[in-house]
Steps between C-alpha positions, in 0.01 A plus 500: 500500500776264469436127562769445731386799721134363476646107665698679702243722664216247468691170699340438844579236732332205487360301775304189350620268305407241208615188624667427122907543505622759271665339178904442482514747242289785671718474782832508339347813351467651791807430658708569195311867537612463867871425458507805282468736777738732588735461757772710707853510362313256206590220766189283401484443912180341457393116407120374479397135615173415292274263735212340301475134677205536741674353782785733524275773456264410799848408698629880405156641594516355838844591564380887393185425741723443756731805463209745438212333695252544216257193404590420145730743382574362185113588429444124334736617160657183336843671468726698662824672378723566799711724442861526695786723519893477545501531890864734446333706287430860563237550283342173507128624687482715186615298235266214629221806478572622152453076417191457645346848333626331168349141612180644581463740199596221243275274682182779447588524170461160414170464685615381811456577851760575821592635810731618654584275843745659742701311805663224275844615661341376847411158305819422377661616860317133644664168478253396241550813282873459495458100420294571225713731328768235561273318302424671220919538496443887542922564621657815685303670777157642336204679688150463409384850311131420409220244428395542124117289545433472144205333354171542266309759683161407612415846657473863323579706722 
């Protein structure tokens, strides 16, 4: 059978994590796999915030704690790529979608794990949400999609 059909039906979720940071260049594969996702109208709605410092990603995974009151939600994965949507746009819940299906696929194909974290719109709806993407000089009104955990998987699920 075709390769891509074999990734594509053999990615699972992954839940344990490697403590070792993806490289620059695996992730900017994966995202560059990610921004090529289609999108309603071809309005490209969707932007993706790579989070590889270990600080921000333990701040982001108690913020997500807090909004889905689940222990470690973020599963212990070094990354995360967050990935946000045009608030005025009406197709941004599935634009975000078709992104993280490419961000996860790519990811699997490069021998790297994910999964797929859900109530990011809730995180960026608190104080601390909204000041970070002030921080990270994310402009306009955007709502949190997804969590992309990303990582070297150390599970086989």
């Amino acid at each position: 059978m075709n390769e891509t059909i074999e990734l594509i039906k053999s990615r699972r979720s992954i839940r344990k994590y490697k403590p070792v940071c993806p490289s620059k260049e695996e992730l900017e594969a994966v995202i560059s796999a990610g921004v090529c996702a289609p999108s309603g109208m071809n309005m490209q709605s969707a932007v993706i915030v790579a989070v590889t410092n270990p600080e921000q990603v333990q701040y982001l995974s108690l913020l997500c704690e807090r909004v889905r009151g689940q222990k470690n939600p973020y599963y212990g994965a070094p990354a995360v790529l967050l990935v946000l949507a045009d608030e005025n746009s009406d197709y941004k819940v599935q634009d975000g979608s078709l992104v993280m299906g490419n961000l996860m696929n790519a990811a699997h194909a490069i021998g790297l794990g994910t999964c797929w974290i859900n109530r990011l719109d809730k995180v960026f709806e608190l104080p601390e949400g909204k000041a970070l993407l002030e921080k990270w000089g994310i402009k306009g009104r955007y709502t949190g999609i997804a969590s992309c955990v990303i990582g070297y998987p150390d599970e086989e699920p």
